[in-house]
C-alpha positions in Angstrom: -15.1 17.0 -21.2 -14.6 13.6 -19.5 -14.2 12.4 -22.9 -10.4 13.7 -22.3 -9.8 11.2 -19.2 -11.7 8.3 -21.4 -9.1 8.7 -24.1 -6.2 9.0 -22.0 -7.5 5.5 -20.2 -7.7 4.2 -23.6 -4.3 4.9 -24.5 -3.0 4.1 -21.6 -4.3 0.7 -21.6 -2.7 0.2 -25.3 0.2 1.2 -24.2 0.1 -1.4 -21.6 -1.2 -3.9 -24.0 2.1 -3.2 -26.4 4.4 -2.9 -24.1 3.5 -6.8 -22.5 5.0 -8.0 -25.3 7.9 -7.5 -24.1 7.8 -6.4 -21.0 7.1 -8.7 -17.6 5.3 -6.4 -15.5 2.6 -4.9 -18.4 2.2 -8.6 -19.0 1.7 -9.2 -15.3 -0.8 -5.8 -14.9 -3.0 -7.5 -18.2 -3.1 -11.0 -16.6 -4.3 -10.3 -13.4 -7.8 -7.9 -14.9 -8.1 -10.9 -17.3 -8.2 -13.8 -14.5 -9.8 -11.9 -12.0 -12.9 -10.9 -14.7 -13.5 -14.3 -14.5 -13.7 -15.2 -10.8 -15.5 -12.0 -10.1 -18.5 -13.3 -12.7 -18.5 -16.3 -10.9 -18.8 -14.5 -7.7 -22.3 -14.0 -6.5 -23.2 -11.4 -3.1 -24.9 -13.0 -0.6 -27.3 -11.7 1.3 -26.7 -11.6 5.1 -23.2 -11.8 4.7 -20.8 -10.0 6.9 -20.0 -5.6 6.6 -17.5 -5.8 3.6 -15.1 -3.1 3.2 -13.3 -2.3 -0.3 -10.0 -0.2 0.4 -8.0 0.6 -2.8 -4.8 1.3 -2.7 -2.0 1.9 -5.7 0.8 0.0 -4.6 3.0 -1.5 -1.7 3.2 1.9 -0.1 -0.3 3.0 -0.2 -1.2 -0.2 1.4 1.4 0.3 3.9 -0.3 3.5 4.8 -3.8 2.2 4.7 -2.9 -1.4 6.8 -3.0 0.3 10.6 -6.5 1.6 9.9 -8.0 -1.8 8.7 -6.3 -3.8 11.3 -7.5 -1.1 13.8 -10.8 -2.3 12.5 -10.4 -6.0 12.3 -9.1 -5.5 15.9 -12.1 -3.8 17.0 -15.1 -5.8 14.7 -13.5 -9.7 13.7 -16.4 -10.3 11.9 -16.4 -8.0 9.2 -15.0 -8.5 6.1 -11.7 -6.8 4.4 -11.6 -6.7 0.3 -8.8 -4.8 -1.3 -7.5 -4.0 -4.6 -4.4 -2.8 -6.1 -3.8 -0.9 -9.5 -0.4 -1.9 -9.8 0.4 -5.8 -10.2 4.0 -5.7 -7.6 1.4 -4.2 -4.5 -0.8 -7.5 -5.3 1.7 -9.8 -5.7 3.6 -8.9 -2.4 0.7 -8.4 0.0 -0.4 -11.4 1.5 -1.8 -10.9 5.0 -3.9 -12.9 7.3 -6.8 -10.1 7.8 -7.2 -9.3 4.2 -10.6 -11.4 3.2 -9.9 -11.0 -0.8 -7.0 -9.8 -2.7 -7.9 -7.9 -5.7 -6.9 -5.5 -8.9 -8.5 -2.6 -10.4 -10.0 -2.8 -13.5 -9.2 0.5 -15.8 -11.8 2.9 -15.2 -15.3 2.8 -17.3 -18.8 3.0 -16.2 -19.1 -0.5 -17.1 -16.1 -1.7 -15.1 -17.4 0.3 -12.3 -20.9 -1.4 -12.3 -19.9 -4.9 -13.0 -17.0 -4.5 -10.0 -19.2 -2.9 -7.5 -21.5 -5.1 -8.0 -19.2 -7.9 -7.8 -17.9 -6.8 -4.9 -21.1 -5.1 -3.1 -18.8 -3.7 -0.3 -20.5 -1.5 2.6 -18.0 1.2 3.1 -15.5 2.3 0.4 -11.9 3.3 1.2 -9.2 5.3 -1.4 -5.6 5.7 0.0 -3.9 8.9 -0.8 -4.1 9.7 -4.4 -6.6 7.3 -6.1 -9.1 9.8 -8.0 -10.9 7.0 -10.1 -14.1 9.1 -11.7 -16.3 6.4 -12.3 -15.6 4.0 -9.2 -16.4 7.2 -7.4 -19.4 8.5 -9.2 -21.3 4.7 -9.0 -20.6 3.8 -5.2 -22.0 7.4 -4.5 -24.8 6.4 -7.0 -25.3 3.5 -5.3 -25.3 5.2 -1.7 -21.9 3.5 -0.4 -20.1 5.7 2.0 -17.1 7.2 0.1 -13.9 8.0 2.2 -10.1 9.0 1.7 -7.2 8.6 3.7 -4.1 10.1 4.1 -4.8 12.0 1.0 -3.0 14.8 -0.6 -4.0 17.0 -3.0 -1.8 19.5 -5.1 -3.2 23.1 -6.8 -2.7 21.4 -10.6 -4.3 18.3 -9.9 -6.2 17.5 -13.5 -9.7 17.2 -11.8 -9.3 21.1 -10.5 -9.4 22.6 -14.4 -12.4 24.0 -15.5 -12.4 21.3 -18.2 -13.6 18.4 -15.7 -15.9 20.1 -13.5 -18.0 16.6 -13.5 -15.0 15.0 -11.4 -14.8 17.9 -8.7 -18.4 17.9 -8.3 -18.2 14.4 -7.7 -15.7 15.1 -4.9 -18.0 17.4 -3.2 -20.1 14.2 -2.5 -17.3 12.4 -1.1 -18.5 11.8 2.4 -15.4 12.7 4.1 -11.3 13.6 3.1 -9.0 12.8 5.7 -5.7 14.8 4.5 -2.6 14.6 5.0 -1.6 18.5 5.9 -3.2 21.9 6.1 -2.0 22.9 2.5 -4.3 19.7 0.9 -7.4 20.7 3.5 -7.1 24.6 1.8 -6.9 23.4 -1.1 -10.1 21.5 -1.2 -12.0 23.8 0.9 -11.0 26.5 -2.2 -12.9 24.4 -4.5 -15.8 24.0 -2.3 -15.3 20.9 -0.2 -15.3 21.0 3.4 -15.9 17.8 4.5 -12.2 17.4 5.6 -10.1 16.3 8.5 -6.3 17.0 8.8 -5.1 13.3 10.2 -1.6 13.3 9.1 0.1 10.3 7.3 -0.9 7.1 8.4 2.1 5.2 6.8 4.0 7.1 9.9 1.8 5.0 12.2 2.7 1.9 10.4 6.2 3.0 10.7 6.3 3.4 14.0 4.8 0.0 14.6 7.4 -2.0 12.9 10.4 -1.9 15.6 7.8 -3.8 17.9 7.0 -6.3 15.1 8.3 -9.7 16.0 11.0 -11.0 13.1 13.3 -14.2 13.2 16.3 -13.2 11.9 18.0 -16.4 12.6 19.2 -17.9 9.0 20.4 -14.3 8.4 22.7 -13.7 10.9 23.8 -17.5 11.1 26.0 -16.2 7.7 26.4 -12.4 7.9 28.5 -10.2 10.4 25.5 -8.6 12.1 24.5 -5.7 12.1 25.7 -5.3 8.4 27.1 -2.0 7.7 24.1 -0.9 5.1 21.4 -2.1 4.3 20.2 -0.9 1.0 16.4 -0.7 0.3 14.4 -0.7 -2.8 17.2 -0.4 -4.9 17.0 0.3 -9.1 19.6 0.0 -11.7 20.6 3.3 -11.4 21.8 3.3 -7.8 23.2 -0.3 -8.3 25.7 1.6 -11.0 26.9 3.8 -7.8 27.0 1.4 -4.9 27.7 -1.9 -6.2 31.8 -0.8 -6.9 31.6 0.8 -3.4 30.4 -2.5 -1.8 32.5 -4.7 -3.5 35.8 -2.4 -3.7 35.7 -1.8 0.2 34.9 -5.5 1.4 31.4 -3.7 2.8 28.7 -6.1 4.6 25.4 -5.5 3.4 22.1 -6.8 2.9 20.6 -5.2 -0.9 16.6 -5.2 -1.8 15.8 -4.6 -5.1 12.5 -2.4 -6.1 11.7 -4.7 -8.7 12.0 -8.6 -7.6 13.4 -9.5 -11.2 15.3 -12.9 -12.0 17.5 -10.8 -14.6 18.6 -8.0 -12.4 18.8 -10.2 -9.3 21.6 -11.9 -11.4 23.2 -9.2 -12.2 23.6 -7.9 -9.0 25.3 -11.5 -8.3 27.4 -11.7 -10.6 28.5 -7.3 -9.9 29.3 -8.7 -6.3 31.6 -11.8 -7.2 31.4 -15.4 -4.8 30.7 -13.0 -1.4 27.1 -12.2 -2.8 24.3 -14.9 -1.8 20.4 -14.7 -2.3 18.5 -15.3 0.1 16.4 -17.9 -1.6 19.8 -19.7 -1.4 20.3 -19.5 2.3 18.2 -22.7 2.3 21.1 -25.0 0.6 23.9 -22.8 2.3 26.6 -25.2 3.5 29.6 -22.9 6.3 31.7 -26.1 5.8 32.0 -26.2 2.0 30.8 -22.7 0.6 32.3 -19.4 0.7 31.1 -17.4 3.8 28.7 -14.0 2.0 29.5 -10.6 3.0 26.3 -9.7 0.7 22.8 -10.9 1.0 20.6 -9.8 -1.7 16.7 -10.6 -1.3 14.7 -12.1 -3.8 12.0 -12.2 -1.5 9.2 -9.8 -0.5 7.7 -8.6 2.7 11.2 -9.0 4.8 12.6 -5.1 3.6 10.7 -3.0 6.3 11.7 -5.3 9.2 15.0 -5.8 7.7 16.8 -2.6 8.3 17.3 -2.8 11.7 19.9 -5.7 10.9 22.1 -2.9 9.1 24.6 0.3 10.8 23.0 2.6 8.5 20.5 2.4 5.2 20.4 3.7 2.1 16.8 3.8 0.2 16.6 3.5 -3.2 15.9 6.3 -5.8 18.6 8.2 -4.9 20.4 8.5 -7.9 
């Protein structure tokens, strides 16, 4: 019955298809398969060349949780090689670090698109962060004998590939060489259906977490213009929770640094123009003149890759999603 995930790939990527015309980030998600098909061709393997490992992640946050492992790795063997790939096109746009050997997207799901990008790719150990079940990458790297692992994954009781109906994908798990969960409720669960192949690691975002106060960060151009520490710091924030704190902010004269989920031009104005003359972006700080321009009690970022190091500028935080 894989014929059920096929179709629901298929309409997924019509939906994407119709939505980019008028939305930025479907348009985005369709550019990136369509530009990377063709450097991919182009791309030949080597022989000789250095281990390659692929790690796929979803996003920003998967990545997060997947970064300490591969820079554990880097640490310990320079020479190999670090490929990985996003599904969604915000966690490829905003990643950008020094030990990743090739940034990439994944192509929806089809044992064509598997072939062609494995063998693209020819990576010597393959890595899935968390919740990336992708049938047919999985089936041809264990077809092709690459080592299969997962990482900080977690699996729930009515996870699709569990019904009776797609027996072909939980077989394919069994041959998974080896689940490193999350918690004792995901290792139970899999060892139910057969596969015991499992470690209980914990989350590895936690690790990343805990690295970050140690991380080095100039702060300098920040704190030049805002009352530091600001008294919030407001992370990953969507329309719906700008609705609820923007009047607080600007009503109560509050300092505060705001991130947006979404780095969008459009709401990224509107935030500006909700906070009055005290609101600055930070791609603005550049121009910023003390003796001629209002002093900000608001810093908005229209940035990435500053938010995790960021809140320890603020009293407190609020992360977005809330409301």
């Amino acid at each position: 019955m894989m014929i059920l995930y096929r179709l629901s790939l298929f309409i997924y990527r019509l939906a994407i298809a119709i939505a980019s015309i008028w939305n930025e980030k479907a348009r985005r998600w369709m550019a990136l398969r369509k530009k990377q098909k063709q450097s991919l061709e182009e791309s030949i393997p080597k022989p000789g060349r250095n281990f390659r490992i692929w790690m796929h992640v979803a996003s920003m946050g998967e990545f997060e949780q997947g970064r300490p492992l591969l820079e554990q790795l880097k640490a310990a063997h320079p020479d190999i090689s670090i490929w990985v790939s996003f599904f969604s096109p915000s966690g490829y746009d905003r990643v950008n670090e020094v030990f990743i050997d090739r940034k990439l997207v994944l192509p929806l799901d089809s044992p064509g698109q598997a072939r062609s990008f494995l063998g693209r790719v020819a990576p010597d150990l393959v890595i899935f962060v968390k919740y990336e079940f992708w049938f047919y990458f999985l089936k041809e790297a264990i077809k092709q004998g690459i080592p299969v692992l997962f990482i900080s994954a977690i699996l729930r009781k009515k996870h699709w590939f569990f019904h009776p109906l797609f027996s072909q994908m939980k077989n394919t798990l069994k041959q998974v060489d080896h689940f490193f969960v999350q918690d004792e409720a995901s290792a139970q669960i899999l060892a139910r259906h057969g596969i015991t192949q499992v470690t209980i690691s914990g989350d590895t975002r936690i690790d990343r977490v805990t690295a970050l106060p140690n991380s080095d960060a100039d702060f300098s151009a920040i704190e030049e213009i805002l009352p530091t520490p600001v008294d919030i710091v407001c992370g990953s924030i969507w329309p719906s929770d700008a609705a609820i704190i923007l009047p607080v902010l600007k009503s109560r004269g509050i300092s505060g640094i705001i991130a947006p989920h979404e780095i969008s031009t459009s709401f990224n104005r509107d935030l500006k123009r909700a906070l009055g003359k005290h609101c600055l972006l930070y791609s603005e700080l550049e121009h910023f003149d003390a003796t001629r321009d209002t002093m900000p009690r608001i810093l908005i970022l229209d940035t990435i890759g500053l938010l995790s190091r960021i809140y320890r500028l603020g009293k407190c935080a609020y992360i977005g999603g809330g409301f």
